[in-house]
C-alpha positions as CSV (number, residue, x, y, z in Angstrom):
1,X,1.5,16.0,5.8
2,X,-2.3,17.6,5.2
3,X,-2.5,18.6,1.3
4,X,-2.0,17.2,-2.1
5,X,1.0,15.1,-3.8
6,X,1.9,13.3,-6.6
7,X,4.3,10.4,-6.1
8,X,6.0,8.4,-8.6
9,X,7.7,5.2,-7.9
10,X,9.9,2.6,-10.6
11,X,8.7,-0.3,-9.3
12,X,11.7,-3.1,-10.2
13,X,9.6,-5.7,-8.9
14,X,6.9,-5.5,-11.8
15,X,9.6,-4.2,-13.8
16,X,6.9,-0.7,-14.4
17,X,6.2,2.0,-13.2
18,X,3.7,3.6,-10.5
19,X,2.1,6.9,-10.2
20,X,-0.2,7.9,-7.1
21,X,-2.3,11.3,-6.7
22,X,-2.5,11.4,-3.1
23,X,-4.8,13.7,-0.8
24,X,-4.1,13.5,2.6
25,X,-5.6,14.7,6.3
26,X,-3.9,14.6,9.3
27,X,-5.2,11.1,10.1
28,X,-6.9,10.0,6.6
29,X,-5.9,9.8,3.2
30,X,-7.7,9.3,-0.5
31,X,-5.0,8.4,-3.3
32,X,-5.9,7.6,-7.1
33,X,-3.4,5.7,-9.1
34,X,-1.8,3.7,-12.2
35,X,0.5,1.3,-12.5
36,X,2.0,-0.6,-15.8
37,X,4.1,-3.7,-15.1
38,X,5.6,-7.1,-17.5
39,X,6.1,-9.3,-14.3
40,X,4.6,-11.7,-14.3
41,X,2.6,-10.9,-17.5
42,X,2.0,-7.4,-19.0
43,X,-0.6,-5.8,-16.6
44,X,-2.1,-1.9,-16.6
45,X,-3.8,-1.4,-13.4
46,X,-6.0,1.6,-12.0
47,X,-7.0,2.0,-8.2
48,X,-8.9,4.6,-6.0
49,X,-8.1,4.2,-2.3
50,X,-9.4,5.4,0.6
51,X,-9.1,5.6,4.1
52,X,-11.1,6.7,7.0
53,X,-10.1,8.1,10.9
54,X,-6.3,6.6,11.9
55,X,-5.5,5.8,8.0
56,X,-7.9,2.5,8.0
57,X,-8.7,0.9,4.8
58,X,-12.6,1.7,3.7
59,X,-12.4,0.7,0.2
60,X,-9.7,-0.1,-2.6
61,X,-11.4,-0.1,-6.0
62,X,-9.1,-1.9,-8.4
63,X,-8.9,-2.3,-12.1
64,X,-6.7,-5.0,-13.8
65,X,-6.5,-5.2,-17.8
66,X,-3.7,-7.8,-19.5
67,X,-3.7,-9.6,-22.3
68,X,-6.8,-12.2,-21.0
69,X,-9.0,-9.5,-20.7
70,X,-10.1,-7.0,-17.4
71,X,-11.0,-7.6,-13.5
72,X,-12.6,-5.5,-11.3
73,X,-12.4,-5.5,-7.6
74,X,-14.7,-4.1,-5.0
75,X,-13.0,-4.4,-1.6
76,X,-14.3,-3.1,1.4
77,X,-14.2,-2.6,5.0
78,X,-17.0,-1.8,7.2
79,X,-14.7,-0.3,10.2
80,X,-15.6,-3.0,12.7
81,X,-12.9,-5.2,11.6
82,X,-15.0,-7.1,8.4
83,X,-14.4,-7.3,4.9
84,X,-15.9,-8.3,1.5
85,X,-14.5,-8.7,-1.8
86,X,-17.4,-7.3,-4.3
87,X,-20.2,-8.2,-1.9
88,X,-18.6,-11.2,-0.8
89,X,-17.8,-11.8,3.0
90,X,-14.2,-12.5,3.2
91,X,-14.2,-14.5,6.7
92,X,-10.5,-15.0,7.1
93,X,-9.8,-11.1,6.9
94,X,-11.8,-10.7,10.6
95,X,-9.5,-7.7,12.4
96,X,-7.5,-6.7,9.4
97,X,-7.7,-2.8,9.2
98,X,-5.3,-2.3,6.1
99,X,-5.2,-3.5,2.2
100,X,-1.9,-4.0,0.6
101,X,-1.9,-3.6,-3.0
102,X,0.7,-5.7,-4.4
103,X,3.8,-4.6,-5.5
104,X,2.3,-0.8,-4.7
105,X,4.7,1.1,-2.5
106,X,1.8,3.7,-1.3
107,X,0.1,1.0,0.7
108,X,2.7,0.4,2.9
109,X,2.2,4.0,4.4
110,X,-1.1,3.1,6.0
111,X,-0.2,0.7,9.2
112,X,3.2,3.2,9.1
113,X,1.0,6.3,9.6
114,X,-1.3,4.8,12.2
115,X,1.6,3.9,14.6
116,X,4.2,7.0,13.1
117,X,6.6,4.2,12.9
118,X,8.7,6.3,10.6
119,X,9.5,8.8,13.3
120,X,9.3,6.7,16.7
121,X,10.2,3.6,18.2
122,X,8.1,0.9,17.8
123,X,7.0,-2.5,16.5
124,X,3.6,-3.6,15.2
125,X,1.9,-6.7,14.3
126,X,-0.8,-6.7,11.0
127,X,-3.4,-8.8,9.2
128,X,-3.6,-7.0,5.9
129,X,-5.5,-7.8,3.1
130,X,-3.1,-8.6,0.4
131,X,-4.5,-8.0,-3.4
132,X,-2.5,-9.9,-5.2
133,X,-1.5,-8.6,-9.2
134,X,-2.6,-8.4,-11.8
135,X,-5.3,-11.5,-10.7
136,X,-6.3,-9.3,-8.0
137,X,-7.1,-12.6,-5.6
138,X,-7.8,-11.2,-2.0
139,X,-6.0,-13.0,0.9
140,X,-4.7,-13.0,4.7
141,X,-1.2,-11.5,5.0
142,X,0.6,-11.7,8.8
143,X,3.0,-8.3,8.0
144,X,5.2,-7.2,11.0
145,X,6.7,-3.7,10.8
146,X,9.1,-2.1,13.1
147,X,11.1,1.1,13.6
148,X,14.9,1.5,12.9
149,X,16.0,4.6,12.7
150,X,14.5,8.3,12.1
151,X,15.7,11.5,11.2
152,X,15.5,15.3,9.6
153,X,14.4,13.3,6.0
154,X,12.3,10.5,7.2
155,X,13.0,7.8,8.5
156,X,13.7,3.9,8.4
157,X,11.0,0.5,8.6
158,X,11.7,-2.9,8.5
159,X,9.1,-5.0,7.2
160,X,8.6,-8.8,7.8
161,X,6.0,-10.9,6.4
162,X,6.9,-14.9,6.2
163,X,10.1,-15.5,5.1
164,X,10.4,-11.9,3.3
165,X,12.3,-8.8,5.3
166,X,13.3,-5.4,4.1
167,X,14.4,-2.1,5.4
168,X,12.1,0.3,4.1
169,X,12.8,4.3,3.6
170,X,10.2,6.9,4.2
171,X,10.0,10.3,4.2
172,X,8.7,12.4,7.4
173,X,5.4,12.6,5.3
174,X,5.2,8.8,5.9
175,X,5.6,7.9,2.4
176,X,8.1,5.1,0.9
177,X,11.2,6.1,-0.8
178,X,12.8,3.2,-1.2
179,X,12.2,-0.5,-1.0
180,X,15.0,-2.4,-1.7
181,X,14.2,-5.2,-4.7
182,X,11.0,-3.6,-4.7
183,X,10.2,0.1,-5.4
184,X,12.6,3.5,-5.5
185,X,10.3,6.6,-5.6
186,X,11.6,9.1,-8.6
187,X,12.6,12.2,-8.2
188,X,9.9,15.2,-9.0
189,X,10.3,17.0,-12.2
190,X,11.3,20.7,-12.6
């Protein structure tokens, strides 16, 4: 998909609600987005993402606020594999090309994209930077993700990473639709 959307997911696992304002190229995308959440505390979070050639991370600015005040996060990667967390070199993220914003459906289209794992066979191996929420801690993730099944409305993706697995539902744009005890994207309004 090359345009604009707006996506909207109920996101059971934070037991909230996400909304992303996506812009996307054929092989790049730039999303804004909020997120509210009460697991595991009351959390509002803010986030500008964007991507460069193939759907590679550049930068995810986040924003954090809950009840023991705000965080900020600068992460960033320089294309050649290395990362830094607001300045800081984050050594154990060497190769990782994707962030995964945690529990945010859109970042799972990234590695998805890349490899067009919703439409084709496949199986791929990731290091992601995981951001974990609302504390927004940066860490290594191993995330496997491998085709099932495609067809005229998307298509189907498990995902593996340690001892979790799901089957995850995207459209043919490459976004999720549903991820079971996770996130079910609502339908558009009028």
């Amino acid at each position: 998909m090359v345009g604009s959307r707006v996506l909207t997911w109920e996101v059971t696992e934070s037991k909230g609600y996400e909304t992303s304002w996506i812009t996307s190229g054929a092989r790049s995308l730039r999303a804004r987005g909020r997120a509210v959440g009460t697991v595991p505390e009351p959390y509002w979070i803010s986030y500008e993402l964007d991507t460069g050639d193939g759907f590679v991370t550049r930068r995810l600015c986040v924003s954090a606020e809950t009840a023991s005040g705000t965080r900020t996060l600068d992460l960033r990667h320089d294309g050649e594999g290395r990362w830094t967390a607001d300045g800081e070199w984050l050594p154990d993220l060497g190769g990782a090309l994707d962030c995964d914003l945690g529990p945010c459906p859109l970042t799972n289209a990234m590695p998805v994209l890349r490899h067009g794992l919703h439409l084709a066979p496949g199986e791929r191996e990731f290091l992601m930077a995981r951001v974990s929420v609302p504390d927004l801690a940066v860490r290594a993730s191993q995330q496997t993700y491998t085709h099932l099944e495609s067809g005229g409305e998307g298509g189907r993706v498990r995902f593996a990473s340690g001892d979790h697995r799901s089957d995850l539902e995207f459209d043919t744009d490459g976004f999720v639709v549903d991820y079971p005890r996770m996130a079910r994207r609502l339908a558009a309004g009028p």
